[in-house]
C-alpha angles and dihedrals in degrees: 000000000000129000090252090055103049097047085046089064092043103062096039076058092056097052098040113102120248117264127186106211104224107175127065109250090197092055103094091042095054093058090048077062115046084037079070110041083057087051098052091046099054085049101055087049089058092051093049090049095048088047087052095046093046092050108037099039099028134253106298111245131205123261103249127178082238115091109232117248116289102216136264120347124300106261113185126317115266145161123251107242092217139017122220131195107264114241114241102265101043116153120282118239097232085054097055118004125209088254087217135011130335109241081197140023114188155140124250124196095232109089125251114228104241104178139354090312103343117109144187144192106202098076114137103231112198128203118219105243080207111044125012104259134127123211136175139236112219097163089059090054103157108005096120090127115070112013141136142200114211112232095250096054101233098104139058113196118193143172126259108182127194085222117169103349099078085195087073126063130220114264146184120236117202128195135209108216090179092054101020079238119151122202132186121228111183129200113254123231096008097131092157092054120241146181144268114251105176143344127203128159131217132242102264081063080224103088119056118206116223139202106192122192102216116203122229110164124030103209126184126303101021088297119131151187113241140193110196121234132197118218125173103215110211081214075199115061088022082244129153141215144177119245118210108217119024128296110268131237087228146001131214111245090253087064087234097103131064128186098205135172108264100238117300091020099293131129117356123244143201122225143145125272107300091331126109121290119281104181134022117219113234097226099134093067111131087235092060099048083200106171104159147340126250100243116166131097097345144044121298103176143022132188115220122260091255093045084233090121146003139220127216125195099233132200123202123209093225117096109238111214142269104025091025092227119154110275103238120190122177104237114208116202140184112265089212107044091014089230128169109254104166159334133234111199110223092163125196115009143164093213142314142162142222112238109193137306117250139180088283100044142275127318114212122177109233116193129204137184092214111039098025122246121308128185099236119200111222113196106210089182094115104024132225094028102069127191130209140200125182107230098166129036131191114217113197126160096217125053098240108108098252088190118056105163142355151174136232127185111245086235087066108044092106106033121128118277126246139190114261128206125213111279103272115228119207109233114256131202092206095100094049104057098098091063085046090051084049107046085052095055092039080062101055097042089051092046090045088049094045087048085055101042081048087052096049098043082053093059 
């Protein structure tokens, strides 16, 4: 700067009136600033987030008509040698199908996460007959009553009642274990509503066969009066038909036998396929001590694979020590003269079921409160002395039965047996979203503190 210059300035200083500065020039920059520096941080916590969610829970994908692939290629059809209670957040069917036939279809005790934090625990899981793999079947949630596998595996029928909204009529789900697919198929000409009764397929895994509670009289309180009605559902061309006589409990592997209920669930009877009875069975004999089946969510009857003869899974009314369970027994009878051929003793039990009758016997599932469920093999071939060999195990740490029923394909009642591994859970972000939720809001309110303490130091 020259010496003109500076006594230039000088002396323009020294006429220029006084001012105070009272504002801060420095205000409105400050908060540009600290405006910022927010923003970045709360972007950077979203990205965070985002990153977390993508890779702990998986890149969303879009819903598409095409089911998504199902995993290496199909090997040869076996049965898993143990069952395992699935972990919450098991894989969904319609998000990654079987690919090919379920070896088992059944119902753990742990509950199945259904939504953000809602659970159930009557969710069919089924096991791939092909790989070992367990999936489960949410849209199915609570359809443990009345349900049925097709023989070959493929198909899951259950019931959908109208119970007790009378707007809404009784229908069928099915559901495509190849694809993870799940169809409607609603009653026809129930304008008063209804329920589902039974439900058995046929052989040809193609035609379901349907009892249908029709309701003809609403009462108080949602309560009804009902007349049953047999339908055969074509599960292919969605197509319905009358049946003539009521819907078995069970059907020989021709297609030409029946086991039904005689009349108001009496005796039970053998015919053939919607046709009049042609045996009786002898259960009411004082020696069998036969007061009830256990129909419910599983099987309660098989015919052999000859059609010579038929089992039923039996329940006394005596109590059996020490638990004072029910003694169940599985009866076997002659499918011509309807005949009694033979017992076989389960004892005490707190359920079971009886799950088809192959080449090499029957399988049964036995549970039990002390050493888990197992699917037992009971060769009838030499009645009465039965034999038994444990093919299936449940292994389970507590002593609550983790498996209460369950389902195989009559394909599959005599396939090799496999080791199984415990069902395998992607891992979801879902249940940590609070603590990402937190930890975003811990972030801004450290960054906003350390901003004031900055701003106080500054004055």
């Amino acid at each position: 700067m020259s010496t003109r210059l500076r006594t230039a300035l000088r002396e323009a200083a020294d006429s220029a009136p006084p001012f105070d500065l009272t504002t801060d020039p420095w205000a409105r920059g400050r908060r540009v600033r600290r405006r910022r520096q927010i923003q970045v941080v709360g972007a950077l916590v979203g990205a965070g987030m985002l990153v977390a969610a993508l890779v702990l829970g998986g890149v969303p994908q879009l819903s598409s008509d095409a089911p998504p692939p199902a995993g290496p290629t199909p090997t040869e059809a076996t049965l898993p040698d143990r069952l395992f209670d699935a972990p919450r957040d098991i894989p969904d069917l319609r998000d990654d199908p079987l690919g090919g036939p379920a070896a088992v279809v059944y119902w753990g005790a742990a509950p199945i996460r259904t939504g953000l934090w809602s659970t159930s625990s009557y969710i069919p899981l089924v096991v791939g007959a092909e790989r070992d793999v367990v999936r489960a079947v949410r849209e199915l949630d609570g359809r443990g009553d009345r349900v049925a596998l097709s023989p070959d595996g493929t198909r899951l029928a259950a019931s959908a009642d109208s119970y007790p909204d009378p707007d809404d009529g009784p229908s069928v789900l099915i559901t495509d274990l190849v694809s993870g697919r799940t169809e409607r198929f609603e009653v026809p000409d129930l304008p008063s509503g209804g329920s589902i009764e039974r439900l058995t397929w046929a052989p040809d895994s193609r035609e379901l066969l349907v009892q249908v509670a029709v309701v003809t009289q609403w009462l108080d309180e949602g309560a009804y009066r009902a007349d049953d009605r047999d339908a055969v559902l074509d599960s292919h061309a969605g197509e319905w038909r009358i049946r003539a006589h009521g819907t078995p409990l069970a059907v020989s592997r021709d297609g030409r036998l029946e086991l039904r209920w005689a009349g108001d669930y009496g005796d039970l009877v053998v015919a053939r396929s919607d046709g009049p009875a042609q045996a009786t069975l002898e259960m009411s004999t004082p020696e069998l001590l036969v007061e009830g089946l256990a129909v419910g969510a599983h099987q309660a009857a098989a015919f052999s694979p000859d059609g010579e003869s038929v089992a039923v899974w039996a329940v006394g009314d005596d109590n059996v020590p020490p638990d004072g369970y029910n003694p169940h027994s599985l009866e076997v009878f002659a499918t011509t003269t309807g005949s009694h051929l033979g017992t076989v003793e389960l004892g005490g039990l707190g359920g079971g079921s009886l799950l088809g009758w192959g080449e090499t016997g029957l399988l049964g599932l036995i549970p039990h409160s002390d050493r888990g469920t197992r699917f037992v093999r009971f060769d009838v071939s030499d009645l009465p002395e039965v034999s038994s060999e444990t093919i299936v195990r449940q292994v389970h740490t507590s002593t609550e039965i983790a498996v209460w029923s369950a389902l195989v394909p009559t394909v599959f009642l005599d396939a090799d047996v496999r080791t199984a591994e415990p069902p395998s859970a992607r891992f979801t972000w879902v249940p940590w979203i609070p603590w990402l939720l937190g930890g975003a809001v811990l972030v801004v309110v450290l960054v906003g503190l350390y901003q004031v303490r900055r701003r106080r130091l500054a004055r």
